[in-house]
C-alpha positions in Angstrom: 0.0 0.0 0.0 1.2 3.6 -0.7 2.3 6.2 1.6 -0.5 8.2 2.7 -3.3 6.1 1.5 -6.0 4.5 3.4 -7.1 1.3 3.0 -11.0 0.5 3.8 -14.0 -2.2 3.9 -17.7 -1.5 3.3 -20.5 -4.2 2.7 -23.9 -4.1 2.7 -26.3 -7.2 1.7 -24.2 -8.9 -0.9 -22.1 -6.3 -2.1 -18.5 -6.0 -0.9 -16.1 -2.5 -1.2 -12.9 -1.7 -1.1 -11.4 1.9 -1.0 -8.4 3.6 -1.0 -8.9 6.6 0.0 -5.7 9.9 -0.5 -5.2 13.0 -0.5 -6.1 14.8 -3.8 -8.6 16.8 -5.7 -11.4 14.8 -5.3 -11.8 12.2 -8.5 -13.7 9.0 -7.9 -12.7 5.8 -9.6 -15.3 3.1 -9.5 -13.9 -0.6 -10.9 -12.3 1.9 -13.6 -15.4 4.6 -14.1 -16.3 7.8 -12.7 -18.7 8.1 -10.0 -21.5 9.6 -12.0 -20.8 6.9 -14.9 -21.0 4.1 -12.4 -24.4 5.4 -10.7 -26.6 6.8 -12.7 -28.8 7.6 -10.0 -28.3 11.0 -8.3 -30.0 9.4 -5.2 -27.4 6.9 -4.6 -24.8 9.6 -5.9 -25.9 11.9 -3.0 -25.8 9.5 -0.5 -22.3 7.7 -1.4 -20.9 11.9 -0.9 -23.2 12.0 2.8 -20.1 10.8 4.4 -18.2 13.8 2.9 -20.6 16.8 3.1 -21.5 16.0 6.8 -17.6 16.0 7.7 -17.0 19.4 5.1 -14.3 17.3 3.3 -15.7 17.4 -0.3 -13.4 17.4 -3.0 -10.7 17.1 -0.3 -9.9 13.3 -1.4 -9.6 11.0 -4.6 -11.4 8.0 -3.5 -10.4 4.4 -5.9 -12.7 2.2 -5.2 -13.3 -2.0 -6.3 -17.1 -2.8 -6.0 -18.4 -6.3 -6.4 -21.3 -8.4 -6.0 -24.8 -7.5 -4.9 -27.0 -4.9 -7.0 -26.3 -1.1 -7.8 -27.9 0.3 -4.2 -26.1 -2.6 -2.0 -22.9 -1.4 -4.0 -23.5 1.8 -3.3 -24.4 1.8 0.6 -21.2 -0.5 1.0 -19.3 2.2 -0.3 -20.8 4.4 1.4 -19.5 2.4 4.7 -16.2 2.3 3.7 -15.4 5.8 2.4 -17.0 7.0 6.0 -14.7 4.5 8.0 -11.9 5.7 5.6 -12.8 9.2 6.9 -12.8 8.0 10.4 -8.8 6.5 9.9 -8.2 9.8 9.0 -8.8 11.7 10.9 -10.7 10.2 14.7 -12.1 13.7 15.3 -14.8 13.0 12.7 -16.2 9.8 14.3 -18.7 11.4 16.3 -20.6 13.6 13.8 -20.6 10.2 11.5 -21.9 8.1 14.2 -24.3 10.5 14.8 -25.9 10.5 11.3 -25.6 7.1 11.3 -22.9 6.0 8.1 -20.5 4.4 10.6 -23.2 1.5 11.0 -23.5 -2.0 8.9 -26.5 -2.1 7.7 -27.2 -5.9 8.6 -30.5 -6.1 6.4 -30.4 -8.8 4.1 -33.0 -11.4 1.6 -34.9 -13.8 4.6 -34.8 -17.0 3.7 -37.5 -19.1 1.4 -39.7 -20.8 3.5 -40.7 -24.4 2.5 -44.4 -24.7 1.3 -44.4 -21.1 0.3 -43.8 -19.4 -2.9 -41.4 -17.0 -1.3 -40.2 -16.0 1.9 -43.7 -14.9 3.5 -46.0 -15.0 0.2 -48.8 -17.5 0.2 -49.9 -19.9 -2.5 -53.6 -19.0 -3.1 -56.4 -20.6 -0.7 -59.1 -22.1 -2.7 -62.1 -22.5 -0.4 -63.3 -25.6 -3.1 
């Protein structure tokens, strides 16, 4: 690993995330793609930055980041998790205000399990009276 870069985990449902995170101008490089080419969604754009508008450090960083498994908003809350813990190695005085808001926390969520005699995990087959 190179000098002055930190080296972070994120994962959320099935989706894993690795970032380095350094000191720079503030380009994001997802598995080779900017961060508005990766996410289309401004929603998910927006709340993959939270970690960096809450602490005032936008633009501060370039963030490299290796994304894999899971669907686009699993991806992105895992990176999400990983570029706030980044921020956290950083710099320990920001641990509070991200606690606070919540980004320092797995989300533990995930798909319940198929249940046997059921279509899906709580869905019913339908009842016919006759």
């Amino acid at each position: 690993m190179a000098e002055g870069v930190t080296h972070t985990i994120g994962r959320r449902k099935e989706a894993v995330c690795r970032v380095y995170l350094k000191a720079g101008s503030g380009k994001w490089d997802i598995n080779g793609r900017t961060l508005g080419d990766y996410f289309p969604r401004p929603a998910l754009v927006s709340a993959i930055q939270q970690p960096f508008t809450a602490t005032d450090m936008l633009g501060r960083f370039d963030v490299k980041a290796n994304v894999s498994g899971g669907g686009q908003t699993g991806q992105a809350g895992a990176l999400r998790l990983a570029v706030a813990r980044a921020i956290v190695q950083i710099d320990e005085s920001q641990r509070r205000k991200l606690r606070d808001l919540g980004l320092l926390t797995r989300d533990a969520r995930a798909v319940e399990r198929k249940k046997p005699g059921r279509p899906k995990a709580r869905k019913r087959f339908q009842f016919s009276k006759r």
